[in-house]
N, C-alpha and C positions, 0 to 999 in steps of 0.2 A: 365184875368187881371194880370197874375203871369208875372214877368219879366221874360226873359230867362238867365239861366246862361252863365255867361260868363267861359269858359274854360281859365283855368293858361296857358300861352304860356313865355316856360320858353327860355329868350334870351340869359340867357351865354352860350358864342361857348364853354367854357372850363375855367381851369383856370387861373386866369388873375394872374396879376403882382404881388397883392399882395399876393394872396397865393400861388404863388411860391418860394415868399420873405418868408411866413413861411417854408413850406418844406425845403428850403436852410437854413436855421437858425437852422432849426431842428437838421438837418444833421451834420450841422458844428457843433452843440453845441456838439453831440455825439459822434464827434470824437475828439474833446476838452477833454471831459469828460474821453474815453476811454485811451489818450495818461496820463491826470493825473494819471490814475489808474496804467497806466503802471510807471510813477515814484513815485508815492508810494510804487511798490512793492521792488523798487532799492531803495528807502529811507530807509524802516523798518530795524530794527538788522537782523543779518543773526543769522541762527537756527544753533545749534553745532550737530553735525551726531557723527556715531562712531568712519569714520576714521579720523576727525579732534582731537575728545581725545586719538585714537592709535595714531597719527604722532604728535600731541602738536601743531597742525596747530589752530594759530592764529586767533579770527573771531572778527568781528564788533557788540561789543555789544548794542551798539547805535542809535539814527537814522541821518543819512545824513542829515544835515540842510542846504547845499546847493542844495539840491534834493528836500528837502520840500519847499522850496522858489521859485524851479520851479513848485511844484504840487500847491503854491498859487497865484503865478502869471496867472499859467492857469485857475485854480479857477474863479479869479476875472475877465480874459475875457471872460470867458465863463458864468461868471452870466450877465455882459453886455450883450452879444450874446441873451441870453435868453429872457433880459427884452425886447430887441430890440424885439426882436420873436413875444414876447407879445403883444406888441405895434401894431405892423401890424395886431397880430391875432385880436385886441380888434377892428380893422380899419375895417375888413371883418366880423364884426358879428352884423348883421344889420336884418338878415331873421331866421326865424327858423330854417331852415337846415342849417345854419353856426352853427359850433362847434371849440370850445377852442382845440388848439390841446396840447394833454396830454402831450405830450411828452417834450415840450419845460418847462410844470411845472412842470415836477418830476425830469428833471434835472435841472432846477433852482431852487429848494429846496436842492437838493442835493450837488449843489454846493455852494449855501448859506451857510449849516450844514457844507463843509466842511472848508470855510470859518472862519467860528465863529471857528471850532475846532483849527484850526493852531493857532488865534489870542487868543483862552483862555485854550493853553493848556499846 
């Protein structure tokens, strides 16, 4: 009298559109993320070494606020990018074996945090 089980016959061929739409958003966010980092490090004061106090070479003690105003511009499209990410990721998470992908949230907090920093600091 037991019914028979029915075996899971799993029908995706692969990944479809929208989690490809995450992995691309991933992508793009981290290399958003990695070009901010690179003008941060062009924004920050430059550090004085020995032969700038032997030759009285001049340095920047400051930081570039035209360099910061790119590293927030990128910022603020790359939290876009993110939420976006988000959005499709929340669209494919319908089964158990769908998972949030990490990576789209720790640089969308990351880039939040650096957000709030430029704006209150």
């Amino acid at each position: 009298m037991a019914e028979p089980r029915r075996s899971f016959v799993e029908r995706r061929k692969g990944p479809d559109a929208v989690v490809k739409a995450v992995w691309w958003t991933a992508g793009i966010s981290w290399l958003l993320f990695i070009t901010a980092l690179i003008f941060v490090e062009t924004a920050r004061p430059e550090v004085e070494t020995f032969f700038d106090r032997q030759f009285n070479i001049s340095i920047r003690d400051h930081w570039d606020e035209n360099a910061l105003l790119y590293v927030f511009i990128i910022l603020v499209l790359n939290f876009a990018v993110c939420t976006m990410g988000f959005i499709f990721n929340l669209a494919r998470h319908r089964r158990k074996t769908d998972r949030f992908n990490k990576s789209i949230l720790i640089i969308g907090t990351l880039s939040l945090a650096g957000i709030l920093w430029y704006l209150f600091r």
